[in-house]
N, C-alpha and C positions, 0 to 999 in steps of 0.2 A: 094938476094943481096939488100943491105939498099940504099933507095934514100935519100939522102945527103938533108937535109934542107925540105920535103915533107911536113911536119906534123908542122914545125916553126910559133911560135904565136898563135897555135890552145893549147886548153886544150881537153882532152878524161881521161874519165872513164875506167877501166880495172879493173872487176872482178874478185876472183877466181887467181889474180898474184901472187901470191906464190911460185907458182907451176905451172907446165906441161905447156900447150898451153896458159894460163893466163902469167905468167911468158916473156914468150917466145917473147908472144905479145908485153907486157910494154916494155920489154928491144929492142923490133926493134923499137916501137913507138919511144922510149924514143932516139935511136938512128939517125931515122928521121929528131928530133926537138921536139916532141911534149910536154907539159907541162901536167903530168901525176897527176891523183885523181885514187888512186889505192888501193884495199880493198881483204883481204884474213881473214880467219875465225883463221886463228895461226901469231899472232902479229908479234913471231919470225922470219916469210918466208918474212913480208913486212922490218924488219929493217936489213934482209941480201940481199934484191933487191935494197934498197934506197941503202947500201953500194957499193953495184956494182957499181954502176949508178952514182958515188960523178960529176960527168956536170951537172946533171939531174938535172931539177924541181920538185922534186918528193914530192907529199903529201899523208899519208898513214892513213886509215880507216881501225883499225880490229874488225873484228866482223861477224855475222852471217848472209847475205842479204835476211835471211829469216826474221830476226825482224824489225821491221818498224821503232826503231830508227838507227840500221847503215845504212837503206838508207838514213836516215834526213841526218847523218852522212856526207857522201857521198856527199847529195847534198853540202851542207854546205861547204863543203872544197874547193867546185867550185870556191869561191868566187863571185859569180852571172857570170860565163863566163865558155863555155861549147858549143863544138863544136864536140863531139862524143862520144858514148857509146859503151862500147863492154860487154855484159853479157856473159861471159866465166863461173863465176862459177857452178858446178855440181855435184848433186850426183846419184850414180848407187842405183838399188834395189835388188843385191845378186840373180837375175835372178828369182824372183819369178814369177809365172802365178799364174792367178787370186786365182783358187781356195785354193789356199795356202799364199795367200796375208793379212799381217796381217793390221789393221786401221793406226797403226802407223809408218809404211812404207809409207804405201799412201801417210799420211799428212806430213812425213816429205819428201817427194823426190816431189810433187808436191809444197812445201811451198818453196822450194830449185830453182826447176829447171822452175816454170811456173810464182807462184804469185812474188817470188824478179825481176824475170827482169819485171815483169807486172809494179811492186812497182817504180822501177831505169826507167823505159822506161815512164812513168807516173809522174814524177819530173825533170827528163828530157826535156822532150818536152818544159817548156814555155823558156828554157834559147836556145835551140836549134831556137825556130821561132826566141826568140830579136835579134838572131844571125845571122838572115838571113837563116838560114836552117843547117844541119848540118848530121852525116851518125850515125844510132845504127846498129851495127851486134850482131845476137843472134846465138848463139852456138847451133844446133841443132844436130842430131846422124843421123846414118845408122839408126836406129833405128824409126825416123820421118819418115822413105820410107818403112817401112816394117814392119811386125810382126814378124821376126822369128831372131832378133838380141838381146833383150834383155830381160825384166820382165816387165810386164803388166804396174807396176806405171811409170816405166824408159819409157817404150813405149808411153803410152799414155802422158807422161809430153813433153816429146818431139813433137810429131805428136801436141801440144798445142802448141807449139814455133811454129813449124810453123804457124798457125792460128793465132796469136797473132800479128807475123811478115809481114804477108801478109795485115790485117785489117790495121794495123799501117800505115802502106806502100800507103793502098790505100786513110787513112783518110788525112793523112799529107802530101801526094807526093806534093801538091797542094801550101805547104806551105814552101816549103823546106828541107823537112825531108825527107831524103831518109832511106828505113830499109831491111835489107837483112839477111838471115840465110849463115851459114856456115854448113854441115851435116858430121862430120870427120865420115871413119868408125872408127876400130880401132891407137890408139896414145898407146905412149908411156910415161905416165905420171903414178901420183900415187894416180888415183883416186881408189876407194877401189871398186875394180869389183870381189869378191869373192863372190862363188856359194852355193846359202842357198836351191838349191832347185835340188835334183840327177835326177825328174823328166825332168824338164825343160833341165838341161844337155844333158841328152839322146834326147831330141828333135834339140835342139839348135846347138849342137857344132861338131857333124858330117855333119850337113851344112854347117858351116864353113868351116870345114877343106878342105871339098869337092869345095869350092868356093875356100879356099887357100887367104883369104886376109889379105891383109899387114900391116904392124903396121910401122905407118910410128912416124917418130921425130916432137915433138912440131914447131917446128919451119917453118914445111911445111906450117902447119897451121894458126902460125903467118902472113906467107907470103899473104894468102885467104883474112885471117879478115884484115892487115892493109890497102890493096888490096881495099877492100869494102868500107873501114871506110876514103880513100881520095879522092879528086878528080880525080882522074884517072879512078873511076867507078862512075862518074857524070849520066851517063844515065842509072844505074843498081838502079830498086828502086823494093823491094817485091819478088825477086830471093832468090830462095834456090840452094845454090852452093854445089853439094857435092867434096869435098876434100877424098876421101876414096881411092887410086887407081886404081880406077875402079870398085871395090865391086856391085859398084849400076848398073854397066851392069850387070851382071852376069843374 
């Protein structure tokens, strides 16, 4: 349920809004109060969110947050005022392991999922301290707690989000920058999780089934990250939250 005025007079970042758990975020932020800089790599999914959204302060960035002018981008549209970041967008690696891993995967699922929020969380910081301080959540996976949920690049670019999230966390707590992960297991969005690899299958996905976990609605997850990204989680700074229904007991 949306807290009525939470996010009013603040400006936040939302990556990846297009679509799925990006999406889902902007439009509670945006319900909030918040004053939204929001970026998706298909032009079309931001000029049918800003529709939605006609209360909204909505300013939209499309492009790829792996090239280093849509974060200029990005920041730029802040207008020097910025009081939150959410690195939601993501992409999967078709479940590859290693030995079947090709270079081009690597670089693009780690230039996607590690170096853009490195980039956005790294442009971010000096308007976050003139700020007084301010919350970045980074989207990390079941996948950041484990080996045996996804493909070697997807795996290791996440289990990096964590590490990323955690230094952040401890370099800036000091300054007001609080930074927290979210670890979804499975959502129900349309990132492209299709299997390039029948080896990795036969390992993978009869542990799943056998775990049985749940594929919940973007919007669970909206509720984690705006959660993080206000005041309400003022003494949460360097947590990895998982959001997975439980998965990560298992």
């Amino acid at each position: 349920m949306s807290t009525e005025g939470r996010f009013a007079g603040k400006t936040i970042i939302v990556t990846g809004a297009g679509s799925g758990i990006g999406r889902a975020t902007a439009v509670r932020l945006a319900e909030e109060g918040a004053r939204l800089v929001v970026s998706d790599v298909v032009a079309g999914r931001l000029d049918e969110l800003k529709a939605a959204l006609p209360g909204a302060d909505v300013r939209t960035v499309a492009g790829d947050v792996s090239n280093p002018r849509t974060v200029e981008g990005i920041a730029d549209a802040c207008g020097g005022e910025l009081h939150g970041l959410a690195n939601i967008a993501g992409i999967m690696d078709g479940f590859l392991p290693v030995g079947e891993l090709d270079d081009e995967t690597w670089e693009r699922v780690m230039g996607v999922n590690v170096t853009a929020p490195m980039r956005l969380t790294r442009a971010a910081l000096p308007f976050l301290i003139e700020a007084g301080g301010g919350s970045i959540v980074n989207v990390a996976s079941e996948a950041a707690l484990r080996g045996s949920s996804a493909g070697a690049a997807y795996t290791a670019s996440k289990h990096a989000v964590i590490g990323l999230t955690k230094n952040t966390a401890f370099m800036y707590g000091p300054q007001g920058v609080r930074v927290n992960a979210v670890a979804p297991g499975a959502v129900a969005t349309n990132i492209e999780a299709g299997i390039r690899s029948e080896f990795a299958a036969g390992r993978i996905f009869p542990l799943m089934k056998a775990i049985g976990s749940p594929v919940a609605d973007p919007q669970r997850l909206a509720a984690a990250i705006t959660w993080l990204l206000s005041d309400d989680s003022l003494n949460v700074n360097g947590a990895i939250l998982p959001s997975d229904g439980g998965w990560s007991a298992a």
